[in-house]
LOROZA-886945 format. One record per residue (C-alpha): residue number from 1; residue in one letter; chain; z, x, y. Coordinates in steps of 0.02 Angstrom, whole numbers. Layout:
BEGIN
{NUM; "A"; "A"; {Z; X; Y}};
...
//
This chain:
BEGIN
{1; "X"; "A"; {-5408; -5491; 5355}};
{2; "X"; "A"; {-5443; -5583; 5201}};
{3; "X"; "A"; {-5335; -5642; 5055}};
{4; "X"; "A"; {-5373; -5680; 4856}};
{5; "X"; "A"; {-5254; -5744; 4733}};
{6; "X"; "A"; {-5251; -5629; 4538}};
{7; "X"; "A"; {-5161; -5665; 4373}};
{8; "X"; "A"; {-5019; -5528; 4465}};
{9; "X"; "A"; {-5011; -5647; 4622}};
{10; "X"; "A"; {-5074; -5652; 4772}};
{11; "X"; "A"; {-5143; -5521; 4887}};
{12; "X"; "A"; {-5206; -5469; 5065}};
{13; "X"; "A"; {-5322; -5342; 5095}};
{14; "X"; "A"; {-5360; -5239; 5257}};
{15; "X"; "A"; {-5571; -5196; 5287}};
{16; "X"; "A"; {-5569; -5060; 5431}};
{17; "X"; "A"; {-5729; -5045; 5555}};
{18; "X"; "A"; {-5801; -4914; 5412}};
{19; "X"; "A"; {-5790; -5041; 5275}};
{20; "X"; "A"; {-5655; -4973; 5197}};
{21; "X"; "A"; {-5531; -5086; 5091}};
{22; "X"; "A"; {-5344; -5072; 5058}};
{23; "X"; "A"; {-5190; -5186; 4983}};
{24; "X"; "A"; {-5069; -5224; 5131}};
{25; "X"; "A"; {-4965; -5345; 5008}};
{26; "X"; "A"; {-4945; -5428; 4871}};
{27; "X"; "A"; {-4816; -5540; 4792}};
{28; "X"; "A"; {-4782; -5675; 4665}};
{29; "X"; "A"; {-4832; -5823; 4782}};
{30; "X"; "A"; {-4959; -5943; 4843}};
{31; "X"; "A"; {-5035; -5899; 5021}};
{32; "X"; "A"; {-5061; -6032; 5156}};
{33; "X"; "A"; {-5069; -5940; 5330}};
{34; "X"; "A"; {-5080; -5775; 5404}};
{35; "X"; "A"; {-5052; -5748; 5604}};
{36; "X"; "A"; {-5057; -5561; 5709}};
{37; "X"; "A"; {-4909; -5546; 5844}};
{38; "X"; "A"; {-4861; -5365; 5911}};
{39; "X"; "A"; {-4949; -5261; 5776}};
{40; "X"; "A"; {-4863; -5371; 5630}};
{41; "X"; "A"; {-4933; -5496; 5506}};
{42; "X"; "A"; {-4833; -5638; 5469}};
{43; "X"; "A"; {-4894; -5731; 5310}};
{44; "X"; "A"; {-4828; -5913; 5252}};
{45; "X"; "A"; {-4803; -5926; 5070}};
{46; "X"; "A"; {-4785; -6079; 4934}};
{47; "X"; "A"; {-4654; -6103; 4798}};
{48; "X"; "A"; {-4493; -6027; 4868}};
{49; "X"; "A"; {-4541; -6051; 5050}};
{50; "X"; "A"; {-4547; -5868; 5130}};
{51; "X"; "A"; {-4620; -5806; 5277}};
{52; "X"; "A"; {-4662; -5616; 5253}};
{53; "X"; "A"; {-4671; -5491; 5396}};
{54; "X"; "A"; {-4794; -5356; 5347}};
{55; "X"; "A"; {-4800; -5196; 5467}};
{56; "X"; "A"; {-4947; -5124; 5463}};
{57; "X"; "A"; {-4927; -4955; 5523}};
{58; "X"; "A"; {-4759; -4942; 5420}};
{59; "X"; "A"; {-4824; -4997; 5246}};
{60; "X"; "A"; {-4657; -5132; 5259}};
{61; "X"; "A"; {-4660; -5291; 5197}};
{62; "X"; "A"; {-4495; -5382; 5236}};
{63; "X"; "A"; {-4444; -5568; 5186}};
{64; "X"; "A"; {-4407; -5623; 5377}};
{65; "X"; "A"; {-4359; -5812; 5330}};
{66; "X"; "A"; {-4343; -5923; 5198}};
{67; "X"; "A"; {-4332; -6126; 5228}};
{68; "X"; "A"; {-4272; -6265; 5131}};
{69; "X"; "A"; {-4436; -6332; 5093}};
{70; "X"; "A"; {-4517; -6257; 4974}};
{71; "X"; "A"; {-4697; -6219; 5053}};
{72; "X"; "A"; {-4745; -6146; 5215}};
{73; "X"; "A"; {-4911; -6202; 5251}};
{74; "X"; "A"; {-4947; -6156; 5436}};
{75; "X"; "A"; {-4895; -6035; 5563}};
{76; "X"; "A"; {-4925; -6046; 5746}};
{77; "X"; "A"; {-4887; -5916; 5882}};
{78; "X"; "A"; {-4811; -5981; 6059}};
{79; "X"; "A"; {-4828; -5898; 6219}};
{80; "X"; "A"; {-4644; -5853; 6216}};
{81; "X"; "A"; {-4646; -5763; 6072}};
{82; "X"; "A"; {-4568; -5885; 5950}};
{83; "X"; "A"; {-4690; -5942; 5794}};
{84; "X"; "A"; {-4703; -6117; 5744}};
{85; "X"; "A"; {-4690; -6148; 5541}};
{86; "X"; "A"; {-4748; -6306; 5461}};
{87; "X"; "A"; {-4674; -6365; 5296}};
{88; "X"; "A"; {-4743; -6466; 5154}};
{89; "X"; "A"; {-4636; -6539; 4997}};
{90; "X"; "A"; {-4497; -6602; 5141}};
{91; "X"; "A"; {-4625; -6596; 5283}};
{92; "X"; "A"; {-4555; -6525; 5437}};
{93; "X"; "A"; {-4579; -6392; 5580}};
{94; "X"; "A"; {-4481; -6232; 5621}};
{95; "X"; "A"; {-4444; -6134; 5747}};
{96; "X"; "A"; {-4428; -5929; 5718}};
{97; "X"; "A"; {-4392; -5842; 5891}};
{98; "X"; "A"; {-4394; -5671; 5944}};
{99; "X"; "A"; {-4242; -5574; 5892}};
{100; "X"; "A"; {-4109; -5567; 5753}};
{101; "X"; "A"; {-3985; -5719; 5725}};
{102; "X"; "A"; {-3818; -5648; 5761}};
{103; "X"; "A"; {-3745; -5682; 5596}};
{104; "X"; "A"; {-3848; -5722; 5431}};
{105; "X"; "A"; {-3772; -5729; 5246}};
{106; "X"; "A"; {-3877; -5699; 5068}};
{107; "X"; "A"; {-3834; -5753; 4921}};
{108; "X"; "A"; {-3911; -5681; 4770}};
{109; "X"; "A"; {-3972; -5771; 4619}};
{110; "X"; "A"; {-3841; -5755; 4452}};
{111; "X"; "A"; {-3855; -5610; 4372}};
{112; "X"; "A"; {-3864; -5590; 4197}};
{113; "X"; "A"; {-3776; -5454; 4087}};
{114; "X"; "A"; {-3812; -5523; 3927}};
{115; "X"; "A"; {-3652; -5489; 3850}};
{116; "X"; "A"; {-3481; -5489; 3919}};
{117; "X"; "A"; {-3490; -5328; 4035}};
{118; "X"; "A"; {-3370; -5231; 4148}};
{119; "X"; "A"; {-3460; -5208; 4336}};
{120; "X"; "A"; {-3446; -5031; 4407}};
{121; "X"; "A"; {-3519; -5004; 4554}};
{122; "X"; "A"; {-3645; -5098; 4685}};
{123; "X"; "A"; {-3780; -4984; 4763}};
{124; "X"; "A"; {-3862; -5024; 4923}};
{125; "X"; "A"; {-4018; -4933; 5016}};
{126; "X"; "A"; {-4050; -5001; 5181}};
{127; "X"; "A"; {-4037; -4990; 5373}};
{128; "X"; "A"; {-3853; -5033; 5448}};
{129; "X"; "A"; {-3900; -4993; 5650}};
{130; "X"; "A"; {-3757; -4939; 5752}};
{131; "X"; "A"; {-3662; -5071; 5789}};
{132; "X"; "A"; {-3707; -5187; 5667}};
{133; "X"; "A"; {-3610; -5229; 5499}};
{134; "X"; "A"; {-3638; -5298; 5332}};
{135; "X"; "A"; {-3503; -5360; 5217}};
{136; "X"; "A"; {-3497; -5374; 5020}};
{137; "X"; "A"; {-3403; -5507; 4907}};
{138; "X"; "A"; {-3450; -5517; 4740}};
{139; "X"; "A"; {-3397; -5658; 4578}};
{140; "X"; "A"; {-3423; -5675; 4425}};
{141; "X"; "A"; {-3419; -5817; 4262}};
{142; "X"; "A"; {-3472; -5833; 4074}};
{143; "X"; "A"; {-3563; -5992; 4142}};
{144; "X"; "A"; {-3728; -5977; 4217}};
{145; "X"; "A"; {-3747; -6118; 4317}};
{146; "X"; "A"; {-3682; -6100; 4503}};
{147; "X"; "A"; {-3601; -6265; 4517}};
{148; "X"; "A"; {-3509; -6251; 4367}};
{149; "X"; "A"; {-3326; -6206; 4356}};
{150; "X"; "A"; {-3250; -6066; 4287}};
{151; "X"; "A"; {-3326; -5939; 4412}};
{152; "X"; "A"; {-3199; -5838; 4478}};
{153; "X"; "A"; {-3166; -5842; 4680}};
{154; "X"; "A"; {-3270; -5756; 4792}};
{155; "X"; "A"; {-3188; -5569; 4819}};
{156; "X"; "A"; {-3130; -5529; 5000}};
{157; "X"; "A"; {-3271; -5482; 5096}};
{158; "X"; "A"; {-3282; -5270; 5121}};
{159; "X"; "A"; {-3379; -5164; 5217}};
{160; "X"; "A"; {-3539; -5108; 5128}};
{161; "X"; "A"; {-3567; -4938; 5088}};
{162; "X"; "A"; {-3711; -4870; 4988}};
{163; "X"; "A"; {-3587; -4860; 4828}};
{164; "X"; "A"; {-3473; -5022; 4838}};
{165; "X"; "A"; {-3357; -5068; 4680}};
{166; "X"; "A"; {-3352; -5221; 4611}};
{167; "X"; "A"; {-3193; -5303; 4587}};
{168; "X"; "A"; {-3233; -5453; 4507}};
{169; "X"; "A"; {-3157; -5490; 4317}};
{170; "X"; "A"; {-3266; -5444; 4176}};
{171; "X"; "A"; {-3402; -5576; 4113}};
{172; "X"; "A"; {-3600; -5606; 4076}};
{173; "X"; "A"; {-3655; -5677; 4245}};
{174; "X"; "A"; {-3628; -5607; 4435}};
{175; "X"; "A"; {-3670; -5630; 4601}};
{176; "X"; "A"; {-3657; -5554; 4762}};
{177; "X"; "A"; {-3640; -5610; 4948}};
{178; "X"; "A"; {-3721; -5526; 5097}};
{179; "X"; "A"; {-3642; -5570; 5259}};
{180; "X"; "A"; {-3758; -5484; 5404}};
{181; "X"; "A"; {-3689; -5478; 5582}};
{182; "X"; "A"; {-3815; -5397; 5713}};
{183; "X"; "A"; {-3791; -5320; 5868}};
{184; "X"; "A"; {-3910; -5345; 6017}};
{185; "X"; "A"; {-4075; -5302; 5971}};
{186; "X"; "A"; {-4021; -5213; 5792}};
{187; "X"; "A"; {-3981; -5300; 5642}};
{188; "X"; "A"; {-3936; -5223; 5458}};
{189; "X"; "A"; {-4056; -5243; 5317}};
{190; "X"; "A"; {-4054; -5228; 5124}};
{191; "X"; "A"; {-4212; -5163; 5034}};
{192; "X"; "A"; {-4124; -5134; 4865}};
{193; "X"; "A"; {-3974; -5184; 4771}};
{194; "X"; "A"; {-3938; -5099; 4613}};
{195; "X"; "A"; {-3759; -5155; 4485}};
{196; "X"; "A"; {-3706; -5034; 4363}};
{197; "X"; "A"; {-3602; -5117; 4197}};
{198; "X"; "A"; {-3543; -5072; 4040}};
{199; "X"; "A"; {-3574; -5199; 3889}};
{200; "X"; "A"; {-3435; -5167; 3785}};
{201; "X"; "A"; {-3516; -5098; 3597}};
{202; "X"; "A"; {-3591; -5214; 3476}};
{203; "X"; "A"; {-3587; -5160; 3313}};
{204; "X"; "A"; {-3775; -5157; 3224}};
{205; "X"; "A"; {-3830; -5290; 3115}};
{206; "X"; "A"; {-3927; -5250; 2957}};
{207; "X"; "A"; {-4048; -5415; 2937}};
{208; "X"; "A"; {-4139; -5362; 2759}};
{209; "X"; "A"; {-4135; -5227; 2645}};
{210; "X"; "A"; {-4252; -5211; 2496}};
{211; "X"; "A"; {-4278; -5095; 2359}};
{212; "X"; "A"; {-4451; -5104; 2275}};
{213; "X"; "A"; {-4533; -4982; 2159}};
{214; "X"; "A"; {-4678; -4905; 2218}};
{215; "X"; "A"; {-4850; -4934; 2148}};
{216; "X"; "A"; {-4959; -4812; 2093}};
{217; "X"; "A"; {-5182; -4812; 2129}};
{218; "X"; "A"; {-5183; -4831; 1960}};
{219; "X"; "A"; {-5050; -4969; 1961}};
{220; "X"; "A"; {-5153; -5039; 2099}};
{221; "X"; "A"; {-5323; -5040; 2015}};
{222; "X"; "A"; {-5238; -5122; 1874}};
{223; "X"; "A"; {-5213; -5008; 1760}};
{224; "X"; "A"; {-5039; -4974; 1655}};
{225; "X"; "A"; {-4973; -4822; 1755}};
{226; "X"; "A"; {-4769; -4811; 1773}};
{227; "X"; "A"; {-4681; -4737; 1951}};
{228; "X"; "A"; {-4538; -4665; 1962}};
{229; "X"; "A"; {-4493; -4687; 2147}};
{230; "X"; "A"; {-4412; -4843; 2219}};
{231; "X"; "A"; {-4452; -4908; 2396}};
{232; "X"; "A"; {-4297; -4919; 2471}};
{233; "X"; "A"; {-4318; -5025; 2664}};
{234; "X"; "A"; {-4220; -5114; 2800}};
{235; "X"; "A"; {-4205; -5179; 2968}};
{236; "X"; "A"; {-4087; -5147; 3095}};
{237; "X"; "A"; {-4026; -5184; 3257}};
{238; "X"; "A"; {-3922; -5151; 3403}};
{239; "X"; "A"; {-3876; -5275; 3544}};
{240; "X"; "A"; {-3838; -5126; 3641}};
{241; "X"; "A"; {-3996; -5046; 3604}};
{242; "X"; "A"; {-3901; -4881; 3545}};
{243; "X"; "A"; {-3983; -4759; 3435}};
{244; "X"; "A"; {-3936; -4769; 3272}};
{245; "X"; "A"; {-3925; -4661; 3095}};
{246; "X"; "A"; {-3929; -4725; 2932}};
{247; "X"; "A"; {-3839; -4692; 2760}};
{248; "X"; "A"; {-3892; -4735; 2610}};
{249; "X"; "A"; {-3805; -4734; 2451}};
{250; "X"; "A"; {-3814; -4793; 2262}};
{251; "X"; "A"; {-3686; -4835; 2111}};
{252; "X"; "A"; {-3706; -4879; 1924}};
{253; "X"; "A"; {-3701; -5054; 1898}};
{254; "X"; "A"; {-3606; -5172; 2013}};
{255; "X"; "A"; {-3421; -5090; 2019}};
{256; "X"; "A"; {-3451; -4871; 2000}};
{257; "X"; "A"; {-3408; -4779; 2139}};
{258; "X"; "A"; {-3535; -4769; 2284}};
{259; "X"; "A"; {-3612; -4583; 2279}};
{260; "X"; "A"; {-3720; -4521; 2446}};
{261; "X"; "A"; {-3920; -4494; 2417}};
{262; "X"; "A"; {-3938; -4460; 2593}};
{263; "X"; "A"; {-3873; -4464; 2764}};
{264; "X"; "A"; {-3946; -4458; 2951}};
{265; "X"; "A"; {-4104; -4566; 2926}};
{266; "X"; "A"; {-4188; -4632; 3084}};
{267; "X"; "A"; {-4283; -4733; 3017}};
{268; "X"; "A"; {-4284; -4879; 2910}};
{269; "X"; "A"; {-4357; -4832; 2728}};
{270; "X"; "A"; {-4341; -4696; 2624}};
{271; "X"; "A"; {-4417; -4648; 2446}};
{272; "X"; "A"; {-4292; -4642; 2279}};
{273; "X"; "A"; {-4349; -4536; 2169}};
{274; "X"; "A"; {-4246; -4605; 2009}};
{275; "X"; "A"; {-4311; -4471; 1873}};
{276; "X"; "A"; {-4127; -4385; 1941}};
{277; "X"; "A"; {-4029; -4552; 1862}};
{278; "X"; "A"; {-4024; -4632; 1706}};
{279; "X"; "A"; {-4131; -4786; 1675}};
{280; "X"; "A"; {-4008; -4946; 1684}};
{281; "X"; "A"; {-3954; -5073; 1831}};
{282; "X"; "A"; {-3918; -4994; 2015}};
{283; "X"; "A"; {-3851; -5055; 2202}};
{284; "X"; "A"; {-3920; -4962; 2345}};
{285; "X"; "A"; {-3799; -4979; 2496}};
{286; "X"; "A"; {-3862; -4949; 2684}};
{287; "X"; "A"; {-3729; -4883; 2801}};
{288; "X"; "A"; {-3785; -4915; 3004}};
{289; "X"; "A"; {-3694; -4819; 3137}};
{290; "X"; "A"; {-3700; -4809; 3319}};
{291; "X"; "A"; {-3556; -4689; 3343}};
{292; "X"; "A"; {-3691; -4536; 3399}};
{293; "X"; "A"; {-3732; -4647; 3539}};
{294; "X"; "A"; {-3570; -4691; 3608}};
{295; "X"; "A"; {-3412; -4585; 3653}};
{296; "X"; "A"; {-3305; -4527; 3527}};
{297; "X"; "A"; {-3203; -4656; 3394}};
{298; "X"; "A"; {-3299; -4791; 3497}};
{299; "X"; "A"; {-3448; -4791; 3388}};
{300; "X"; "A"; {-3468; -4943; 3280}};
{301; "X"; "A"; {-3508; -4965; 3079}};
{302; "X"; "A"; {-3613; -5105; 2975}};
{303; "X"; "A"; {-3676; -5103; 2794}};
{304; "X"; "A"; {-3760; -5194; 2676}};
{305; "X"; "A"; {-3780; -5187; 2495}};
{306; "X"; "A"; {-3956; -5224; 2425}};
{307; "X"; "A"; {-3979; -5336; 2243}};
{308; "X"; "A"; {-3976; -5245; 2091}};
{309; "X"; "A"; {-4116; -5128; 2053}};
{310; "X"; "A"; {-4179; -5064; 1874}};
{311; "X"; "A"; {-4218; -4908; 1855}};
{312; "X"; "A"; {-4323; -4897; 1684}};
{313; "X"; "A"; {-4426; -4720; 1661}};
{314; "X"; "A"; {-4418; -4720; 1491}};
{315; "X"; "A"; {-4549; -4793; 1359}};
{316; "X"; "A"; {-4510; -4885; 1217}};
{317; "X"; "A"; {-4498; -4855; 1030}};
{318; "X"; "A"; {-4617; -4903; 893}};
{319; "X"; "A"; {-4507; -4892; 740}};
{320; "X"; "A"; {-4503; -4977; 563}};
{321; "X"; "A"; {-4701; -4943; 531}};
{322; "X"; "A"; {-4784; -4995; 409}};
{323; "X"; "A"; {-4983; -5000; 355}};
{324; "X"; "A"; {-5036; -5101; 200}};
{325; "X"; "A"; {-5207; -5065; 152}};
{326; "X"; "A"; {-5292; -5224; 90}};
{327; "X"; "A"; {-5500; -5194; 33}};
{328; "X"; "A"; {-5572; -5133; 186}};
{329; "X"; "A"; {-5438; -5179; 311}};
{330; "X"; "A"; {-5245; -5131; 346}};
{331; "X"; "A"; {-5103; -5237; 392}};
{332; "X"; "A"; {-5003; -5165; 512}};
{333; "X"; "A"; {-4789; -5199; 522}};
{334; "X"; "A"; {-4681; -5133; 649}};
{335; "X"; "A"; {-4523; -5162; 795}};
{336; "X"; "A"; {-4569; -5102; 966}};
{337; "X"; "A"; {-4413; -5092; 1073}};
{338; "X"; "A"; {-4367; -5044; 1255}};
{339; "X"; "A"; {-4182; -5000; 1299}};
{340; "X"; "A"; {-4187; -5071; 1483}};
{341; "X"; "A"; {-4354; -5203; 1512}};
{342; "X"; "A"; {-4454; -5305; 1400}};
{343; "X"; "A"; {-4590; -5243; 1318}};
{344; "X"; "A"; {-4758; -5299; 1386}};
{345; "X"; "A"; {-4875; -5259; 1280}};
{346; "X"; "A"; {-4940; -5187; 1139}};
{347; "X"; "A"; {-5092; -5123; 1101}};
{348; "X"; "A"; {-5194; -4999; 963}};
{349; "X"; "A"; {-5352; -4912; 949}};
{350; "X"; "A"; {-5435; -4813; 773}};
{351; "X"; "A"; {-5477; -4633; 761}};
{352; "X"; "A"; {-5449; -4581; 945}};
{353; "X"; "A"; {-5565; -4702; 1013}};
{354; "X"; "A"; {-5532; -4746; 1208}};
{355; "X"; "A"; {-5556; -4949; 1159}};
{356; "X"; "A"; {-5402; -5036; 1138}};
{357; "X"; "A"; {-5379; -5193; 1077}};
{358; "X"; "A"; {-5206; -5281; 1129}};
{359; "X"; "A"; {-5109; -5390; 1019}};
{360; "X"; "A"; {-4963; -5525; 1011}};
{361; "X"; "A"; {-4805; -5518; 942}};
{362; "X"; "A"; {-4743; -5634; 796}};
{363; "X"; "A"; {-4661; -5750; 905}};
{364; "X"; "A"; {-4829; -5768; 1025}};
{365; "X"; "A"; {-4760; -5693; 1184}};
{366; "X"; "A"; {-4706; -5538; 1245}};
{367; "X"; "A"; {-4554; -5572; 1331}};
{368; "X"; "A"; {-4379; -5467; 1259}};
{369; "X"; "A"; {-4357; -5282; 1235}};
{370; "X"; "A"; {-4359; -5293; 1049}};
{371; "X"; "A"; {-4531; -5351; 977}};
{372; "X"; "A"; {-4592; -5377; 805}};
{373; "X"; "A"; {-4765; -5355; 777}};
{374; "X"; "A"; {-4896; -5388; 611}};
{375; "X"; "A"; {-5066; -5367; 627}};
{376; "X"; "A"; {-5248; -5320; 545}};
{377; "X"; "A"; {-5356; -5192; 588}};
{378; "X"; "A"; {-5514; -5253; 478}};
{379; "X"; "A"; {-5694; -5178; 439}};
{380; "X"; "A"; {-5633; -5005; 410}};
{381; "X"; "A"; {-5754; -4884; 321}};
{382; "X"; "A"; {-5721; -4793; 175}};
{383; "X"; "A"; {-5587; -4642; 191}};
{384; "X"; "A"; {-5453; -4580; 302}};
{385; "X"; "A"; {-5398; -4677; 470}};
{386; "X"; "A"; {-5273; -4641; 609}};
{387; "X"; "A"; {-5211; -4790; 679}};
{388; "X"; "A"; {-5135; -4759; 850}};
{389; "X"; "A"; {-5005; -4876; 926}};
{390; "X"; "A"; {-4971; -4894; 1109}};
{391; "X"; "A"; {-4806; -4985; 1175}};
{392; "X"; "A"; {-4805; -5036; 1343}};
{393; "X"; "A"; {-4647; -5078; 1442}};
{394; "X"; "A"; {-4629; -5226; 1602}};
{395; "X"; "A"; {-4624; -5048; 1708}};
{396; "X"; "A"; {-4772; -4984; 1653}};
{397; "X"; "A"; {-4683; -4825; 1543}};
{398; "X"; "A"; {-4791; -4819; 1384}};
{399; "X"; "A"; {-4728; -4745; 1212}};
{400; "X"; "A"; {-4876; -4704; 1084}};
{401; "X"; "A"; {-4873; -4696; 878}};
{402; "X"; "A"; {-4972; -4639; 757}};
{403; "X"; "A"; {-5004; -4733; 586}};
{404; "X"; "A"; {-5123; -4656; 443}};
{405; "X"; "A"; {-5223; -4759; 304}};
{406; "X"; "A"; {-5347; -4736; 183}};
{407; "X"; "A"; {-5467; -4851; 133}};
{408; "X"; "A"; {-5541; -4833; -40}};
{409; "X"; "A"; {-5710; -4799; -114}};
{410; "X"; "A"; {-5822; -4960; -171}};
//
């Protein structure tokens, strides 16, 4: 036999006469001694104190004995049949005989729900040899600690059977008792202890919701290029881990009426397309429900209501134009206006040409939707010009004007 110690615990390893290598056990503990009696292996372990009994020809591994110290660190057989364990942490030696103790009680580590829960039933898989018995008695608290008070008493104790119900009040933390009694040569034995319990239903939180519009790859390369579809995105979540469905909806301004855009998302975002609404000042409202997880009129309802969101898909207006021509050049007046965001910027270019030179507006900054603009376009040649005018709005929505002049002959 030979034993190694991974990152998933600790390990012993059978190498037959052909060379041939197999896992015989492994656990979550340190390893101190191994000893051969009857066809078992009986291993002595660190950190909880455990002596294993591994059955080779079985595939078992059972916990056999636990002691109060907290390491086993040797194991000796006697000619009896009784093994000898030696302790470190409170240093001592044990004696582990042949045969079952008559009576032996477990107590199992607290239990916790999570939430407040009702306990259905207990199930068991074991051995319970003829003869033999093993008893259940359950309690339970809302304070984890084992010493503290508040735990309700210990039920009466009931003969196990492989579906047991638990009778102890509802509450976050259990735990159950284990009273063995043997008979002769036969004792009971527990390889798996399963609780059923019902939280009761948390309604879902909604932690963020956010409504962005989206950009475009020509908004992203940084060009002027307007979108019409708002981001819409939140997070959810459910204590209960239920499935959930989403509703969104939207109203005009702060106090309309809420009207549906869509119902029975799964997942957390969804695209507005707001060329179907009028530009102007929105609320986007996310409705989370559990109900399709839980039975009927238990389901539970959150919602959250998102800032307000602009909705601007139209350009603005170049109005009150006019050109002065002045020797070769031309003064340019006019108002550029936007009925729901500022206007950004303003720029013009001369006889179709694709450069465009941007300008300011009188007051030096481009920051309202009404603008007033005056500027010159100089060095023009001699003859007919068409000024074009482009008015760009904070959403990227452009509106374009035309302006013709004519520049004399010298």
């Amino acid at each position: 036999m030979e034993q190694s110690i991974t990152a998933a615990g600790s390990a012993i390893y059978r190498v037959d006469p052909e060379g041939f290598v197999r896992e015989m056990f492994r656990q979550q503990v340190t390893l101190y001694g191994m000893i051969e009696l009857d066809g078992k292996l009986f291993a002595a372990t660190g950190s909880i104190g455990i002596v294993y009994s591994i059955d080779q020809s079985a595939e078992e591994t059972t916990a056999i004995a636990r002691t109060d110290a907290t390491e086993v660190t040797a194991l000796l057989k006697a000619k009896d049949g009784a093994i000898y364990l030696g302790t470190s942490g409170t240093g001592g030696v044990a004696r582990l005989s042949p045969g079952f103790a008559k009576e032996g009680v477990f107590t199992s580590p607290v239990l916790d729900a999570t939430q407040i829960s009702r306990f259905g039933k207990l199930e068991m898989h074991g051995t319970l040899p003829k003869g033999s018995s093993l008893k259940i008695s359950t309690r339970s608290s809302n304070l984890a600690a084992e010493d503290e008070a508040g735990w309700s008493p210990w039920t009466d104790a009931v003969a196990a059977t492989q579906f047991s119900p638990v009778t102890s009040p509802s509450a976050r933390f259990l735990q159950y008792r284990l009273t063995f009694v043997a008979s002769g040569d036969a004792t009971p034995s527990v390889s798996e202890v399963k609780i059923a319990y019902q939280q009761p239903n948390q309604a879902p939180t909604i932690k963020s919701l956010i409504a962005v519009a989206k950009l475009s790859e020509a908004a992203l390369a940084g060009a002027s290029e307007p979108n019409s579809v708002v981001t819409v995105a939140w997070e959810a979540e459910d204590l209960n881990t239920d499935r959930l469905q989403h509703t969104l909806w939207m109203r005009t301004g702060t106090v309309g009426p809420w009207v549906q855009l869509k119902d029975k998302l799964t997942e957390g975002t969804y695209e507005w397309e707001t060329r179907n609404v009028a530009d102007g000042s929105y609320q986007l409202k996310v409705e989370t429900s559990d109900a399709s997880a839980n039975p009927s009129g238990e389901g539970r309802t959150t919602s959250r209501v998102s800032e307000q969101v602009i909705v601007d898909n139209t350009p603005p207006q170049v109005g009150d134009l006019k050109a002065t021509v002045d020797g070769n050049g031309a003064t340019i007046d006019l108002r550029a206006a936007d009925q729901t965001t500022s206007v950004a910027n303003l720029e013009y270019s001369v006889d179709s040409s694709t450069d465009w030179q941007s300008v300011l507006p009188l007051d030096k900054i481009a920051d309202s939707p009404d603008e007033a603009y005056r500027f010159s376009v100089p060095d023009l040649a001699a003859g007919a010009h068409q000024i074009t005018l482009r008015a760009v709005d904070a959403r990227g929505n452009a509106g374009y004007q035309n302006v013709s002049v004519t520049i004399a002959a010298k």
